[in-house]
N, CA, C and O atoms as CSV, one atom per row, in Angstrom:
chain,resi,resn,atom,element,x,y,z
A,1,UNK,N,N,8.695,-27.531,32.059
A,1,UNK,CA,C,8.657,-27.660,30.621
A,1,UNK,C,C,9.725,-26.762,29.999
A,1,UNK,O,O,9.944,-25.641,30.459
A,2,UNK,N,N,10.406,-27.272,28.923
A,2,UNK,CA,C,11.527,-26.888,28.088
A,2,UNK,C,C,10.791,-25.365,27.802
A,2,UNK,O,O,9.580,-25.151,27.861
A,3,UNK,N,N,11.991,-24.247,27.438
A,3,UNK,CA,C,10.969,-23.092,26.632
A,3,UNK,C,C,10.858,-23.412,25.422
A,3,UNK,O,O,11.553,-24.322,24.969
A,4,UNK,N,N,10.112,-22.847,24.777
A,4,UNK,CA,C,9.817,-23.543,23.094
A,4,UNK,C,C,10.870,-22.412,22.585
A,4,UNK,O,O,11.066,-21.278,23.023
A,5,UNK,N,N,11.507,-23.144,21.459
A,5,UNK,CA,C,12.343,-22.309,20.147
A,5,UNK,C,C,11.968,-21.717,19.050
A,5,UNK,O,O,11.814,-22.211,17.933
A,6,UNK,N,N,11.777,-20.257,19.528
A,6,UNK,CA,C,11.341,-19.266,18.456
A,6,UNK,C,C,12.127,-18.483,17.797
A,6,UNK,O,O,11.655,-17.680,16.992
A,7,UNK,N,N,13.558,-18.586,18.042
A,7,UNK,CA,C,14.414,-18.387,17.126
A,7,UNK,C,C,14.081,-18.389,15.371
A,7,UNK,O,O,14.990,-17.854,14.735
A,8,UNK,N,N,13.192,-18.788,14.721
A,8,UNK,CA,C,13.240,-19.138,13.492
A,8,UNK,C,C,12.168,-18.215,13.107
A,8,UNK,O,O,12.275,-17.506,12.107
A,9,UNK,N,N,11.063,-18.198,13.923
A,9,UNK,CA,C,9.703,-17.328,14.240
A,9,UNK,C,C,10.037,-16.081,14.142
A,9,UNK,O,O,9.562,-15.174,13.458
A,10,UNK,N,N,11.017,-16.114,14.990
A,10,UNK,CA,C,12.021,-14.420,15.405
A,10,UNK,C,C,12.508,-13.741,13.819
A,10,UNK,O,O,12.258,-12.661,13.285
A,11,UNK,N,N,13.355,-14.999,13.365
A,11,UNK,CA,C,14.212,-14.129,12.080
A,11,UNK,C,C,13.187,-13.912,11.201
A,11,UNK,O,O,13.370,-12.839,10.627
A,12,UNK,N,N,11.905,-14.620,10.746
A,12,UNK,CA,C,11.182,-14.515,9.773
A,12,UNK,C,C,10.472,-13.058,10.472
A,12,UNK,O,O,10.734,-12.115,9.725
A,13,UNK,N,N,9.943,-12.771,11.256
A,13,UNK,CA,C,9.815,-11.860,11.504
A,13,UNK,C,C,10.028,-10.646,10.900
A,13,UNK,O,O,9.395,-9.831,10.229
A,14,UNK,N,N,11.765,-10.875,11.623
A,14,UNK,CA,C,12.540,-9.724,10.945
A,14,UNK,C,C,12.601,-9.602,9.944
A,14,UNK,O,O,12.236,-8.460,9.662
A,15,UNK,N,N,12.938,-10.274,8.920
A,15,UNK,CA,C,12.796,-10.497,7.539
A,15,UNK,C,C,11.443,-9.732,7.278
A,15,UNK,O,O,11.585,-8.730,6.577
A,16,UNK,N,N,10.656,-9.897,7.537
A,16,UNK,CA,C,9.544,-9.816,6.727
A,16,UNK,C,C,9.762,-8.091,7.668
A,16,UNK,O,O,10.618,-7.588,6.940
A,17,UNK,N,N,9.590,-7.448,8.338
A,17,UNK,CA,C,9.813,-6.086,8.585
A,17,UNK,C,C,10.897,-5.585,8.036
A,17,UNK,O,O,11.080,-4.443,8.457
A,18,UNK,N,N,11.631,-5.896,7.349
A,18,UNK,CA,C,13.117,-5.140,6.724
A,18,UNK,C,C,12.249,-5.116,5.201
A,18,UNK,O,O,12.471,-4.185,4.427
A,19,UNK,N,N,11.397,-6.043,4.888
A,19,UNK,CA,C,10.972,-5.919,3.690
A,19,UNK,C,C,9.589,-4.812,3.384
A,19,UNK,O,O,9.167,-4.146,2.438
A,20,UNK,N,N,9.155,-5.130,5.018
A,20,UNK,CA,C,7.851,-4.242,4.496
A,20,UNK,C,C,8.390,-2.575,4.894
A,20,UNK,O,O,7.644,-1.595,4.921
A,21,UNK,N,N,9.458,-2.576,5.102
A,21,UNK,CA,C,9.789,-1.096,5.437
A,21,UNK,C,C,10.531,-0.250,4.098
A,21,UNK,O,O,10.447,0.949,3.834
A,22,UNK,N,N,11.366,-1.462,3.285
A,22,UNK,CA,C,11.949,-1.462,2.419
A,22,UNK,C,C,10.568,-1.007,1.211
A,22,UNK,O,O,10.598,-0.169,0.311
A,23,UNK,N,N,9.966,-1.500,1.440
A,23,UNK,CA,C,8.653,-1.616,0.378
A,23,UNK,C,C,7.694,0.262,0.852
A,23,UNK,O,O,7.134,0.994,0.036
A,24,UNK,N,N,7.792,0.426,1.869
A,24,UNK,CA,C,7.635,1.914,2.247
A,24,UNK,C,C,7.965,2.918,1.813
A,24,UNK,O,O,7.497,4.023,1.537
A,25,UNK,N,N,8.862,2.387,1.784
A,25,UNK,CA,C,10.310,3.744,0.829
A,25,UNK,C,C,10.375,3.241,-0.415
A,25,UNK,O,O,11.526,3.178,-0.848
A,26,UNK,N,N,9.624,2.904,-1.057
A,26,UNK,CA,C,9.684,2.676,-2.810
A,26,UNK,C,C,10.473,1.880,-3.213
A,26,UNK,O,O,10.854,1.826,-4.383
A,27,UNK,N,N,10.929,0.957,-2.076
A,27,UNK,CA,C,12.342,0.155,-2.713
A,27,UNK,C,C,11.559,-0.868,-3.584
A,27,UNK,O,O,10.364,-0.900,-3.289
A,28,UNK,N,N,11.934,-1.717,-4.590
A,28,UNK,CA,C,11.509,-2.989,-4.787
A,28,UNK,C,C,12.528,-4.089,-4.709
A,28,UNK,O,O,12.227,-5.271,-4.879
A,29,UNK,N,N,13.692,-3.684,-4.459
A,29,UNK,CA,C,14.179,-4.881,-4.247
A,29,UNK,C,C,14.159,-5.680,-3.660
A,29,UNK,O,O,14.873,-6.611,-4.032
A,30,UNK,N,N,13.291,-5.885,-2.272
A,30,UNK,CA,C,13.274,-6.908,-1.430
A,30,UNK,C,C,11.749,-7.795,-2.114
A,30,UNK,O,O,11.412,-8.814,-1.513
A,31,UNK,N,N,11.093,-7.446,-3.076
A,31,UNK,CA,C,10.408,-7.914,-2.942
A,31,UNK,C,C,9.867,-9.572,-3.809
A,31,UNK,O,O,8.716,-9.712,-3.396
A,32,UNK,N,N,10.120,-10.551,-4.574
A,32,UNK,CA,C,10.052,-11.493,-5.075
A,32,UNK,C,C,9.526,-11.579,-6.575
A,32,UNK,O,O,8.669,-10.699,-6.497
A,33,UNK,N,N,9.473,-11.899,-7.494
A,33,UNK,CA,C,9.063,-12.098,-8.742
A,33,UNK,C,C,7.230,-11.697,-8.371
A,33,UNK,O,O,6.712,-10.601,-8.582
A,34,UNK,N,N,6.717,-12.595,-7.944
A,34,UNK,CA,C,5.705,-12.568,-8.167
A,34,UNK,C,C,5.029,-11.751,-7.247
A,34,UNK,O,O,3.843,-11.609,-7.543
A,35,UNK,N,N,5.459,-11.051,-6.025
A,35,UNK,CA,C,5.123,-9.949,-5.598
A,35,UNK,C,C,5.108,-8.527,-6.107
A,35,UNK,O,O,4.460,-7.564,-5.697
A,36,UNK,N,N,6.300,-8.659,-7.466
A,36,UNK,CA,C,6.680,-7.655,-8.151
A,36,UNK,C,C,5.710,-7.177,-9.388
A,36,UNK,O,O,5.414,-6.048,-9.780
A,37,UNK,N,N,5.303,-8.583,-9.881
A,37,UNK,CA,C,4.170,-8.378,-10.890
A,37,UNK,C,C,2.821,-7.846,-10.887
A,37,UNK,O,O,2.128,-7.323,-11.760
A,38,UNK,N,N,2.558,-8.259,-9.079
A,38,UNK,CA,C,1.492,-8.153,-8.424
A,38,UNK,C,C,1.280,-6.343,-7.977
A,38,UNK,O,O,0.163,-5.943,-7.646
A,39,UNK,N,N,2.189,-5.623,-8.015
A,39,UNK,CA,C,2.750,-4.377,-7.404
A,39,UNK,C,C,2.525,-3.513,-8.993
A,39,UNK,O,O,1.896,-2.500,-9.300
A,40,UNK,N,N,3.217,-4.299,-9.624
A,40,UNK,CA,C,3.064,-3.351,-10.987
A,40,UNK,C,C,1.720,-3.862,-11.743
A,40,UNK,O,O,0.876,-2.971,-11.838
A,41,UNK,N,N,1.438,-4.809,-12.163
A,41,UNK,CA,C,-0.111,-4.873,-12.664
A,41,UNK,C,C,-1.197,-4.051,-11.612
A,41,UNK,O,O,-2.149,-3.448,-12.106
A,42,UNK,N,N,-0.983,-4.071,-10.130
A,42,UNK,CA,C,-1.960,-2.885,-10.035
A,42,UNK,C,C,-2.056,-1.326,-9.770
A,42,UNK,O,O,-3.006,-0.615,-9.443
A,43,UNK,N,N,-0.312,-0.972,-10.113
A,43,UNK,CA,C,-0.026,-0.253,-10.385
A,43,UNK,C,C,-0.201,0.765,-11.909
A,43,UNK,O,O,-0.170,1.976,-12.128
A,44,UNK,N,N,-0.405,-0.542,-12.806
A,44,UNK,CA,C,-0.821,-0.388,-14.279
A,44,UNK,C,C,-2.508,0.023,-14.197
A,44,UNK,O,O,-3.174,0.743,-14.941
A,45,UNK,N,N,-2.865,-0.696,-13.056
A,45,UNK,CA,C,-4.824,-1.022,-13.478
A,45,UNK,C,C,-5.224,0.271,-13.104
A,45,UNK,O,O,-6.222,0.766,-13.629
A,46,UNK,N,N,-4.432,1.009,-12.085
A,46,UNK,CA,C,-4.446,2.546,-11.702
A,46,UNK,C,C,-4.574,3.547,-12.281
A,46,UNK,O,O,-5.505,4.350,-12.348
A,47,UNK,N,N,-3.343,3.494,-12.839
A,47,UNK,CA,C,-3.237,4.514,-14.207
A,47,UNK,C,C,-3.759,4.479,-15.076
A,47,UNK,O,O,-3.908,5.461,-15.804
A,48,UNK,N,N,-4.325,3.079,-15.358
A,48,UNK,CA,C,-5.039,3.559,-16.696
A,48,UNK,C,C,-6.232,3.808,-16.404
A,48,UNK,O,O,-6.948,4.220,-17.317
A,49,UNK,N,N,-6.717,3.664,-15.268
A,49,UNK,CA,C,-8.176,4.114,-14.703
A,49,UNK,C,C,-8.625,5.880,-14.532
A,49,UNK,O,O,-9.678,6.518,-14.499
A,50,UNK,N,N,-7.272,6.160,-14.458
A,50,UNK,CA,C,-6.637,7.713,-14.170
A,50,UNK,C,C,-6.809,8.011,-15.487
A,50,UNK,O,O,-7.735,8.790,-15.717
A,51,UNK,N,N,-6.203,7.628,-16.387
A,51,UNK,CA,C,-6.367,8.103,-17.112
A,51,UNK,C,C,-7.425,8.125,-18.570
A,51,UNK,O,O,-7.462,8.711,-19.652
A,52,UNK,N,N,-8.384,6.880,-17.663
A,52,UNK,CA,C,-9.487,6.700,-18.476
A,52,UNK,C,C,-11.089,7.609,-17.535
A,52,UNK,O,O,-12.270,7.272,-17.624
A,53,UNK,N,N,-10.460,8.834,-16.676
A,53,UNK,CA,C,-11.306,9.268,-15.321
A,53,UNK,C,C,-12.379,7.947,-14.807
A,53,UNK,O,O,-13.587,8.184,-14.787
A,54,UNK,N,N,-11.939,6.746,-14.453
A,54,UNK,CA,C,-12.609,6.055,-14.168
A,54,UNK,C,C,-12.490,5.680,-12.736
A,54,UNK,O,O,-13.148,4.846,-12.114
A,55,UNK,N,N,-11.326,6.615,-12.244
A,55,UNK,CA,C,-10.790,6.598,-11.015
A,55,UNK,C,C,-11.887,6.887,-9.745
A,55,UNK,O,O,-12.871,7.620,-9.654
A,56,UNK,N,N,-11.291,6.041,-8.911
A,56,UNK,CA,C,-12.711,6.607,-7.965
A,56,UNK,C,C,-12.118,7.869,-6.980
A,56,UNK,O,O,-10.963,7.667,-6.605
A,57,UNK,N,N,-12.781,9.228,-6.475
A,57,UNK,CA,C,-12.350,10.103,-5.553
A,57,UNK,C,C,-12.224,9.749,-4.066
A,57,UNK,O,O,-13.143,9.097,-3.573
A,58,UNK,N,N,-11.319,10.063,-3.397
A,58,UNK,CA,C,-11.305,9.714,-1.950
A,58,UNK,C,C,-12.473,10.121,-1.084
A,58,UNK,O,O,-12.979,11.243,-1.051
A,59,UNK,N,N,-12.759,9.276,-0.530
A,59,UNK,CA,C,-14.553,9.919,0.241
A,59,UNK,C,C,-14.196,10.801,0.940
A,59,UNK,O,O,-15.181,10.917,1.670
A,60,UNK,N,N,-13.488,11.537,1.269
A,60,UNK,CA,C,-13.140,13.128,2.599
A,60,UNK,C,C,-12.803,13.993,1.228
A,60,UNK,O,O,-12.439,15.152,1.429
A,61,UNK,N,N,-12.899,13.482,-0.342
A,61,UNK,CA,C,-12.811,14.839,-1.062
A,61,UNK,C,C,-13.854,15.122,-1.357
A,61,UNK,O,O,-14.759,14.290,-1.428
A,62,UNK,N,N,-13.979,16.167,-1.566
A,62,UNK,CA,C,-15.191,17.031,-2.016
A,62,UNK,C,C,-14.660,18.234,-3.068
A,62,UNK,O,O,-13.443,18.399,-3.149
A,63,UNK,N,N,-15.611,19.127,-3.921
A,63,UNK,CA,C,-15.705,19.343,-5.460
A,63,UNK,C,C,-15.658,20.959,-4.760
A,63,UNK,O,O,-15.344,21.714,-5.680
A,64,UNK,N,N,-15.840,21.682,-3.582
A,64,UNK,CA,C,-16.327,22.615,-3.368
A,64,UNK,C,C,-15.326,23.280,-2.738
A,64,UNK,O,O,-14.821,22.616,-1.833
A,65,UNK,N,N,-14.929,24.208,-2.878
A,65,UNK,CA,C,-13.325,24.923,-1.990
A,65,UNK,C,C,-13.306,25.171,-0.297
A,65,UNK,O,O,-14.140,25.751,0.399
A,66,UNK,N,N,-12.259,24.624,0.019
A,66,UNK,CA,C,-12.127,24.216,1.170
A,66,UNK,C,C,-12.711,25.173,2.322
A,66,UNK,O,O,-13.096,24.654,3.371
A,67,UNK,N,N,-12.773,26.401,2.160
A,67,UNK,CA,C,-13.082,27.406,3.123
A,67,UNK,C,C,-14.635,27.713,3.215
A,67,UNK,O,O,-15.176,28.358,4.113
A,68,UNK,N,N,-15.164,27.211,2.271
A,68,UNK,CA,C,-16.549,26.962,2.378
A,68,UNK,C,C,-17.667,25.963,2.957
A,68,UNK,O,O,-17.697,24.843,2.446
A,69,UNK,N,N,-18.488,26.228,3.863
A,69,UNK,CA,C,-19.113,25.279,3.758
A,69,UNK,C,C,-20.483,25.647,3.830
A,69,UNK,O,O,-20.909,26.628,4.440
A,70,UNK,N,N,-21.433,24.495,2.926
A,70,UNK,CA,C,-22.783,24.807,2.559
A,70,UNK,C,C,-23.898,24.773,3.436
A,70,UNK,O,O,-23.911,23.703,4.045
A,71,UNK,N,N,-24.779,25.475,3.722
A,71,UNK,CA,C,-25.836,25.513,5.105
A,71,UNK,C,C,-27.046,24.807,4.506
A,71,UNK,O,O,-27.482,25.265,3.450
A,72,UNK,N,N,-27.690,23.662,5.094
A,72,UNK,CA,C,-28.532,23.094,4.627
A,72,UNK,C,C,-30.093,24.642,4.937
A,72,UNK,O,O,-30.134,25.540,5.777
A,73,UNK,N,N,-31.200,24.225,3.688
A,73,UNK,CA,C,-32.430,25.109,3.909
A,73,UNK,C,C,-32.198,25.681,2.545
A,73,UNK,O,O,-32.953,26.547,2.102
């Protein structure tokens, strides 16, 4: 049997890793109209959550200083 042609499989690939690396490093240019809107509207829904404290805290934070910890009893 012939090998199958993944040449096309291959470049999209690449493509799509030059973009998501590009997108790592804050670039936006690789990224499309409507990926762009999608990036900044929830980039918008963020901030204003931030700044409405409606933000949620990361579950490994905690309110209590780091060198402490509390003994149950």
């Amino acid at each position: 049997m012939p090998k199958p042609n993944t040449s096309r499989l291959d470049r999209e690939i690449q493509l799509t890793t030059r973009k998501l690396e590009a997108v790592r490093n804050q670039e936006m240019w690789p990224l499309t109209g409507s990926e762009r809107r999608a990036v900044l509207r929830a980039l918008a829904g963020g901030s204003y959550k931030v700044v409405r404290g409606k933000a949620r805290r990361a579950p490994n934070a905690s309110s209590k200083p780091c060198g402490r910890r509390s003994r149950p009893g």
